[in-house]
C-alpha positions in Angstrom: -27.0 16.4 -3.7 -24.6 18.9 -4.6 -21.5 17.2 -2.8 -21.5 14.2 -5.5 -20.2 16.5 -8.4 -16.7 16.9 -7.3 -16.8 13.0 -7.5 -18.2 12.8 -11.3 -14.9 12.4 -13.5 -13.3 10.1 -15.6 -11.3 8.7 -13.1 -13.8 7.6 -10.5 -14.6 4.7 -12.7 -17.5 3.5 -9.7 -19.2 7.0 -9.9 -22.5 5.8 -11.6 -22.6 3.1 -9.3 -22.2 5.5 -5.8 -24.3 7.8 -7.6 -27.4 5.8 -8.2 -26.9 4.0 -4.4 -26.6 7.9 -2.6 -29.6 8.7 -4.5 -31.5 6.0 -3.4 -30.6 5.6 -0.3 -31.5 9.6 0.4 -35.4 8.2 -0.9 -35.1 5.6 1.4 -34.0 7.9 4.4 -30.9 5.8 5.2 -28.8 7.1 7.6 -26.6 4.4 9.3 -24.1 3.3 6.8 -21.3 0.5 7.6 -18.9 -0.1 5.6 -16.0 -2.7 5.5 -12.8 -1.8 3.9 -11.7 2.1 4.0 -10.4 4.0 1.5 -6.6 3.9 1.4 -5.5 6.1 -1.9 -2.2 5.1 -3.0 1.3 5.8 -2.4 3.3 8.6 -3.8 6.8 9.0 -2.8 7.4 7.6 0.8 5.3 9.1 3.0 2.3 10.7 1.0 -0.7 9.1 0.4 -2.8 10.5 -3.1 -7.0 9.8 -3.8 -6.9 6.6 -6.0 -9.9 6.8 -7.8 -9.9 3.2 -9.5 -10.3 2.3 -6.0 -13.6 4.6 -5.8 -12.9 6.2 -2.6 -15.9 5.2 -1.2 -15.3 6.5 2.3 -15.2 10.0 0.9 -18.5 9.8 -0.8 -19.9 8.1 2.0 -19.1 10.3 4.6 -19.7 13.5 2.5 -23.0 11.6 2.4 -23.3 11.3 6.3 -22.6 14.6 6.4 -24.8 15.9 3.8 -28.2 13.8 5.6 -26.6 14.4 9.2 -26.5 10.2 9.3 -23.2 8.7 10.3 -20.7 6.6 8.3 -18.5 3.9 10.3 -16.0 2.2 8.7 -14.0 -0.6 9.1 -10.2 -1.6 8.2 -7.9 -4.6 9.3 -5.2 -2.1 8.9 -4.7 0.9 11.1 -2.4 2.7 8.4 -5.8 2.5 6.1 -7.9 4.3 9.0 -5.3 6.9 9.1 -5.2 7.3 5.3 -8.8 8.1 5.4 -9.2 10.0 8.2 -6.6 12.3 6.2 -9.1 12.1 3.6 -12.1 12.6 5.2 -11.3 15.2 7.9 -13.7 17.8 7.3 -16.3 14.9 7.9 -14.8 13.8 11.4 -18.3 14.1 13.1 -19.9 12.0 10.5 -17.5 9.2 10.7 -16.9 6.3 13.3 -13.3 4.5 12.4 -12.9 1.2 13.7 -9.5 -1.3 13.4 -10.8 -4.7 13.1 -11.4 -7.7 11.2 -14.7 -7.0 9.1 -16.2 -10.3 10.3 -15.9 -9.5 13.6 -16.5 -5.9 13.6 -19.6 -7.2 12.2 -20.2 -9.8 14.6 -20.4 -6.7 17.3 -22.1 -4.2 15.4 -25.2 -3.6 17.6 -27.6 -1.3 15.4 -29.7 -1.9 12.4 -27.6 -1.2 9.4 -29.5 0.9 6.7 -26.5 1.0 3.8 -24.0 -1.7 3.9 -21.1 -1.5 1.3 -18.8 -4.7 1.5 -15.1 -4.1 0.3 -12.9 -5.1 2.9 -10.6 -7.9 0.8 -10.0 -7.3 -2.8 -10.9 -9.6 -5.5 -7.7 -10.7 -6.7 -7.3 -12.6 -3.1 -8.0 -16.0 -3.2 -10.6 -15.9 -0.2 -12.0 -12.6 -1.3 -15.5 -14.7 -2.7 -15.8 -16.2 0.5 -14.6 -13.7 2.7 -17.5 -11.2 1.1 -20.0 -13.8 1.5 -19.4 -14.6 5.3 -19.6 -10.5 5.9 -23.5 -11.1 4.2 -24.2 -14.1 6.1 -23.2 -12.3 9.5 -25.1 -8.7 8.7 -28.3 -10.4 7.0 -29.9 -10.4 10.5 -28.8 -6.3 11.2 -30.5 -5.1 8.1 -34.4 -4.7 7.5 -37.0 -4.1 4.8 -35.4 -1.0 3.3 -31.8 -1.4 3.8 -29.1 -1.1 0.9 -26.1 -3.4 0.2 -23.6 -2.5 -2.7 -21.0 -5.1 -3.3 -17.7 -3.9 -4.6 -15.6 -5.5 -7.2 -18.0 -7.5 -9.4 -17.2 -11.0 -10.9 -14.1 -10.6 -9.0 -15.7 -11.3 -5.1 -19.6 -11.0 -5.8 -20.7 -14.4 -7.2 -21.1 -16.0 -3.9 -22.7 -12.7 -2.3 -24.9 -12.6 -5.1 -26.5 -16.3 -5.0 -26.8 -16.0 -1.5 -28.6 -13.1 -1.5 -30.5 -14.0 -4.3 -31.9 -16.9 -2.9 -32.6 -15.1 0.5 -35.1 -12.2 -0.8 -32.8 -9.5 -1.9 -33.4 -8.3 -5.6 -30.6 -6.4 -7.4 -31.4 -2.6 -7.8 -28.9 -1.3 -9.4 -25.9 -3.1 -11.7 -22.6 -2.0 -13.0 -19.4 -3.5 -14.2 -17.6 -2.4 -11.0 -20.8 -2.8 -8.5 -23.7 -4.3 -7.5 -26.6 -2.6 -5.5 -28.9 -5.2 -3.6 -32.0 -4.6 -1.5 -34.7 -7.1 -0.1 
């Protein structure tokens, strides 16, 4: 998988993490990916939006990854200046990617297929509900994964712990762990 060079730098501090999920995922044959919170970059002068890579820009290597397996990517974002930012980013990956305004519980609540890679980062951990907020997202998709679905959970020991319990004492087992992330499959 060619595309995930351009993504291997010092800056993308979740690399290893995406990485070893794409990789896996492509063994798996995953092609429905979901994921809650977009990537927004970060501001530079007024009106210009740059990559922020301590972010991980995750809808980039998600939809390159759509792209690359001809799967789709639909992504999710309370804030419909953070859809625009990544469709900006993600443009020559339109047909790959659904965008969707709306609170990630909900748009969870209505998602009607079988999700085969879920990546929860829709609040950030410094937030006081963040823990909780990324545990209800779990607790509402459980029943829309299956047997050889994915979930990566961003910002670890920041938002996770709750996640992680729960879904360690529902089947899942941890696949993968980083600083940053935590990969999770049942």
């Amino acid at each position: 998988m060619e595309f995930l060079n351009k993504y291997n730098h010092s800056k993308n501090i979740r690399f290893s993490s995406f990485e070893f999920a794409i990789f896996e995922a492509q063994r798996r044959g995953l092609k429905t990916i979901v994921e809650t919170g977009c990537s927004r970059g970060k501001s530079k002068f007024f009106f210009f939006r740059k990559i922020n890579w301590k972010d991980g820009m995750s809808t980039m290597i998600l939809s390159d990854y759509a792209r690359y397996i001809n799967g789709i990517l639909t992504t999710c974002d309370i804030e419909k200046k953070n859809i625009n930012y990544a469709k900006k980013f993600v443009k020559q990956n339109k047909d790959f990617v659904n965008f969707v305004v709306d609170d990630s519980l909900n748009f969870l609540s209505f998602f009607e297929k079988k999700i085969d890679f879920l990546y929860l980062d829709s609040l950030d951990g410094q937030f006081k509900k963040a823990s909780e907020h990324q545990l209800d997202e779990i607790k509402i998709a459980k029943n829309k994964l299956h047997k050889n679905s994915l979930v990566l959970l961003d910002d670890k020991g920041l938002k996770t712990n709750l996640s992680i319990d729960y879904m360690l004492n529902n089947n899942f087992r941890i696949l993968n762990e980083t600083k940053e992330q935590v990969l999770l499959s049942f």
